[in-house]
N, C-alpha and C positions, 0 to 999 in steps of 0.2 A: 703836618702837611696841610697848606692851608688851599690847594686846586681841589676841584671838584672832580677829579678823574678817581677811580675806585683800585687801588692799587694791589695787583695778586704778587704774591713772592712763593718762585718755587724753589724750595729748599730743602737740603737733605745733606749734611755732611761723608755719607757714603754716597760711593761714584758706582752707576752702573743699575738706578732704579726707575730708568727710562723717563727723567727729569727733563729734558731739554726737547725728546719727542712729545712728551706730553704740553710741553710749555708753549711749543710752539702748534699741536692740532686747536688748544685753546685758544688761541690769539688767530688762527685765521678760522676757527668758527665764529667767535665775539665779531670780527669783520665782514663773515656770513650774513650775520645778521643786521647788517647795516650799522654796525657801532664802530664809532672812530677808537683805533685802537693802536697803542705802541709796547714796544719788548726792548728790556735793557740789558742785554749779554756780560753779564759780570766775571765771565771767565775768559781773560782774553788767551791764554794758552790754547784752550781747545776750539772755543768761541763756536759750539753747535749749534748753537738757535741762529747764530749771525748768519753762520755759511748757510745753512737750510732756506733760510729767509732768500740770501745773496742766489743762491742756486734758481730758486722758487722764481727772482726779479731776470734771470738769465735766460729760465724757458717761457717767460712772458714773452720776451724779447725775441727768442728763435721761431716761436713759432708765431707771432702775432697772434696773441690771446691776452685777455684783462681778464683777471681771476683778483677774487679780494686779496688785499697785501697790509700787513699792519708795517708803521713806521717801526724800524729797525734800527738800534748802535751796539757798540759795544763799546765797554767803558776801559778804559786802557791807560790811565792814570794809579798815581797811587797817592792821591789826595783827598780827603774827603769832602771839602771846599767844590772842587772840580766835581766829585759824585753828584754834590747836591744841585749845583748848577746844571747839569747833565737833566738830571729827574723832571728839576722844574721846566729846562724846554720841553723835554717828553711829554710833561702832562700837560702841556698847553695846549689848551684844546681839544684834547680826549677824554672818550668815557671810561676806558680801561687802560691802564700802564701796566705790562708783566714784566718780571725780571726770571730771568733765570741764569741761578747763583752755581758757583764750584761745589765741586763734588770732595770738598777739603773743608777744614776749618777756617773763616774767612773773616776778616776783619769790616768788608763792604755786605760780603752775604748778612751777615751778625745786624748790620746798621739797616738793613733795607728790610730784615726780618722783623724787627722788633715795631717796626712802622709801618706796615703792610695792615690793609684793610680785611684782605685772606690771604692767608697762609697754607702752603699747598706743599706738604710731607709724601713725596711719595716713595714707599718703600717695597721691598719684595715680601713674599708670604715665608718670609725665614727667620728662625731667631739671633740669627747672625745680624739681621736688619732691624728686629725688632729689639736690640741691645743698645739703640741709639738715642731710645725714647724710654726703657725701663730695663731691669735685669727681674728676671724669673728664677725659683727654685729650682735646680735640677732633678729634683725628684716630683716634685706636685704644678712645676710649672705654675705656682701663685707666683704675682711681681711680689718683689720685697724691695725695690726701693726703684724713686725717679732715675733717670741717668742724667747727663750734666746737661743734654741737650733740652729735655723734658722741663731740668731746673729753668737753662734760662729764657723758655717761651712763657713759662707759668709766670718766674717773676717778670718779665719784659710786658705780658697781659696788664699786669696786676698796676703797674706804673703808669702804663698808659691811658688803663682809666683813672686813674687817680687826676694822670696831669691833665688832659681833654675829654675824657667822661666816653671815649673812644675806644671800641669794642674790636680784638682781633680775633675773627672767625679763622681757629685755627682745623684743619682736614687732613688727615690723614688716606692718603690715596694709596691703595692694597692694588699692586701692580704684579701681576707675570702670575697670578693664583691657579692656573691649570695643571703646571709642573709639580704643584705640591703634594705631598701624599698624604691622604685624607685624615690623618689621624692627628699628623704632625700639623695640619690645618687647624683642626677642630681647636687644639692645644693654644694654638696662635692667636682665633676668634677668638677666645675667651679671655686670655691676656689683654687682648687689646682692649675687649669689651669692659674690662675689671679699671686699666688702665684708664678709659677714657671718661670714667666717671669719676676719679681722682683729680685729674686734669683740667676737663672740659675740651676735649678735640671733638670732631665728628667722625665718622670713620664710615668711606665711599670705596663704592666699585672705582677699579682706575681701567689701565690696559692692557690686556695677555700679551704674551710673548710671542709676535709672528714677524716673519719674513718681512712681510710686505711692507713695516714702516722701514725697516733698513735700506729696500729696495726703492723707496718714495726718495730718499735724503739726496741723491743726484738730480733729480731734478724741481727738488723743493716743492713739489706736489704731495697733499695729503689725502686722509679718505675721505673727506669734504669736493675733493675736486673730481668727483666720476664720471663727467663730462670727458676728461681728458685722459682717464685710466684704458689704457687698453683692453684690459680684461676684469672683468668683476667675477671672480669666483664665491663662493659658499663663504668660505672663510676671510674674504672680503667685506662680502654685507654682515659680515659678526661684527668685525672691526666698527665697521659705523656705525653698527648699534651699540657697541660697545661706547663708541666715542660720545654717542647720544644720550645716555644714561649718563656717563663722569658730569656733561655739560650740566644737565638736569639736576644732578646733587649736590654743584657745585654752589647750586640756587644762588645767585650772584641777581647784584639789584639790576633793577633797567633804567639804565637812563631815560629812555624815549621808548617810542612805538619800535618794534623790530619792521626791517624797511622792507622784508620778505616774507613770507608767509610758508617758509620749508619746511615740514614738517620734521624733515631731517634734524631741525635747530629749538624746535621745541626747548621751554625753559620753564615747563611746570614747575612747583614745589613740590620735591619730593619726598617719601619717608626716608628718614637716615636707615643706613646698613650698620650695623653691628656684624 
């Protein structure tokens, strides 16, 4: 990719690791903060990010409010010719392009992964999810071998700095970790911890499992937007700190000056989570 826009790809061949809500609280924070920013919906079956998005431009509209908004498609071919054409508008003129891919094996997820600037894995705290990236002993819970998917970000790294000297920050985002029972956790961390130094991923806080983003999806409002939230309970302002820590570890470059000074948006460097 030869645009200057910083390309995130969120990816994960299981369906249901809160992939498309996260995709999309990134891309209207990244607009938060004054950065031009667009999202390419690679699943046109379910198409989450698009209707969110679509939802999000409809209660601008009802209620007469401007709230940031990243440029939105969804890609609905099955050429790769047309993908690439597609990407190159998107990134014209922005500092961040997100995609977020199928919750299947995908032949466009596959192409947009391997060329992604970060790569954003988000999975649940289970081994059912963590089977995606390695398999574990049943008894010692040591990994004993990559799984296919683990194979083709390692080799897809490894090529791509060869062929442009071009580095994929690959992240692993630990999503829905409250449900978990502590022990069955601990066993998890450490897999993954063992894992990611085999590999090279980073491994981040992401976001617990609550009500209120399922509740947010009709009218495309996120926990960025609390201006327009009717009510902010306890477990609300979790959320946004929640959301304000993933942004934080996701340590994405800056194009420019951020054009607001939110504290909410903060973009320190942080230490990595094991």
């Amino acid at each position: 990719m030869t645009d200057s826009a910083h390309h995130i790809v969120f990816a994960n061949e299981k369906g249901g690791t809160g992939k498309s809500t996260t995709a999309v609280h990134v891309a209207v924070a990244l607009a938060y903060q004054g950065h031009r920013v667009g999202i390419i919906d690679l699943d046109p079956r379910q198409r989450t990010s698009y209707r969110y998005l679509e939802n999000r431009d409809a209660t601008m509209k009802r209620l007469n409010i401007d709230i940031p908004q990243p440029n939105y498609e969804v890609f609905e071919d099955d050429d790769l010719p047309r993908l690439e054409q597609l990407i190159e508008r998107m990134a014209h003129g922005v500092d961040f392009l997100l995609y977020d891919t199928p919750g299947r094996d995908d032949k466009f997820a596959r192409y947009v992964a391997t060329r992604a600037n970060t790569l954003v894995t988000p999975i649940n705290d289970s081994f059912v999810d963590f089977d995606l990236i390695g398999q574990v002993d049943p008894e010692t819970y040591k990994v004993r071998k990559l799984s296919f998917y683990a194979e083709l970000i390692w080799d897809a790294r490894k090529a791509r700095a060869k062929a442009d000297g071009a580095t994929i920050d690959w992240v692993l985002l630990r999503n829905r970790t409250q449900y978990v029972e502590a022990h069955n956790m601990k066993r998890i961390v450490a897999a993954l911890a063992e894992l990611s130094q085999r590999v090279g991923f980073r491994i981040i806080p992401g976001l617990s499992e609550r009500v209120i983003y399922r509740e947010l999806f009709p009218a495309g409002l996120t926990m960025l937007d609390k201006q327009h939230l009717v009510r902010l309970a306890a477990s609300h302002l979790a959320a946004r700190q929640e959301l304000r820590e993933l942004i934080k570890h996701l340590a994405l470059p800056r194009p420019g000056q951020n054009s607001i000074g939110s504290d909410d948006l903060a973009l320190a460097k942080p230490k990595l989570v094991a």
